[in-house]
C-alpha positions as semicolon CSV with decimal commas, in nm:
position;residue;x (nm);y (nm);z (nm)
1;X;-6,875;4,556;13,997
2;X;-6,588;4,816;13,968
3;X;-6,547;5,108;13,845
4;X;-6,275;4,959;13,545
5;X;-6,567;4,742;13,419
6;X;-6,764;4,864;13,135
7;X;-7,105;5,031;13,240
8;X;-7,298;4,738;13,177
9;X;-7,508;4,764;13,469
10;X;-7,777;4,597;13,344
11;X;-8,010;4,338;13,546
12;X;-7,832;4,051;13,359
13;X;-7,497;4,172;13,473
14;X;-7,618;4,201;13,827
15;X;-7,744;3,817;13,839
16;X;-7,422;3,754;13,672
17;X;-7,254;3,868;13,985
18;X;-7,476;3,733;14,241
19;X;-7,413;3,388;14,060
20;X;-7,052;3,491;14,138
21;X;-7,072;3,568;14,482
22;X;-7,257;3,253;14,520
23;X;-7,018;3,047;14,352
24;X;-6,751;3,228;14,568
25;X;-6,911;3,149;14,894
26;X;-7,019;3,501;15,006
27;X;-7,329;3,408;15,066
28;X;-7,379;3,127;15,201
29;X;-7,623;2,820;15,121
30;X;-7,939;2,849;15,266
31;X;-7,863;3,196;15,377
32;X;-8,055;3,494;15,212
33;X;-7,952;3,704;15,017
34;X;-7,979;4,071;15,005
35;X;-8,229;4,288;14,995
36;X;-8,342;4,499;14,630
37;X;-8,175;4,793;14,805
38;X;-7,863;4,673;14,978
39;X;-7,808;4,465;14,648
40;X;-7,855;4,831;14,434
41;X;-7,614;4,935;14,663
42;X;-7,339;4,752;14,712
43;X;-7,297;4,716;14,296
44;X;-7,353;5,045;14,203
45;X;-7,707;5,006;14,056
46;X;-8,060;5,107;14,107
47;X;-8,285;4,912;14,301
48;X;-8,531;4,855;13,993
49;X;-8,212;4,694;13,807
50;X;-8,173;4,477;14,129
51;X;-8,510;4,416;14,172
52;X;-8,481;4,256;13,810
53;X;-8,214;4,058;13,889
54;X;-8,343;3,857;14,163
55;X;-8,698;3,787;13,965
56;X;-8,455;3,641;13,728
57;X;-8,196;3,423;13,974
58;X;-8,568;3,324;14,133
59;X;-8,702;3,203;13,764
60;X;-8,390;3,063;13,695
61;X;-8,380;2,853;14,042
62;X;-8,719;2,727;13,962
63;X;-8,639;2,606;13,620
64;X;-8,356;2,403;13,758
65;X;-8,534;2,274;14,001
66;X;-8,878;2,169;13,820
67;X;-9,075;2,351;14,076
């Protein structure tokens, strides 16, 4: 996230961006991705917020996947 983006740093917003980066191909398939804290802080955010964000990517991964 940048700083001209409107403080929506909410855990949505931060799986919104992961999707992104996945999409993108910063991280890779298969590869892990970061940890609560380095997520927090490369976007800016707490690690709570992060911590939020994953727990949702994870639920949503499991949905699509009928595990």
């Amino acid at each position: 996230m940048t700083e001209d983006e409107p403080r929506r740093a909410t855990f949505r917003a931060v799986a919104d961006e992961v999707r992104t980066r996945i999409q993108r191909g910063t991280y890779a398939p298969g590869a892990k991705l970061p940890t609560e804290g380095e997520l927090a802080d490369q976007l800016g955010t707490n690690r709570g917020t992060a911590a939020q964000a994953l727990r949702l990517l994870a639920s949503e991964a499991c949905s699509c996947t009928g595990s």
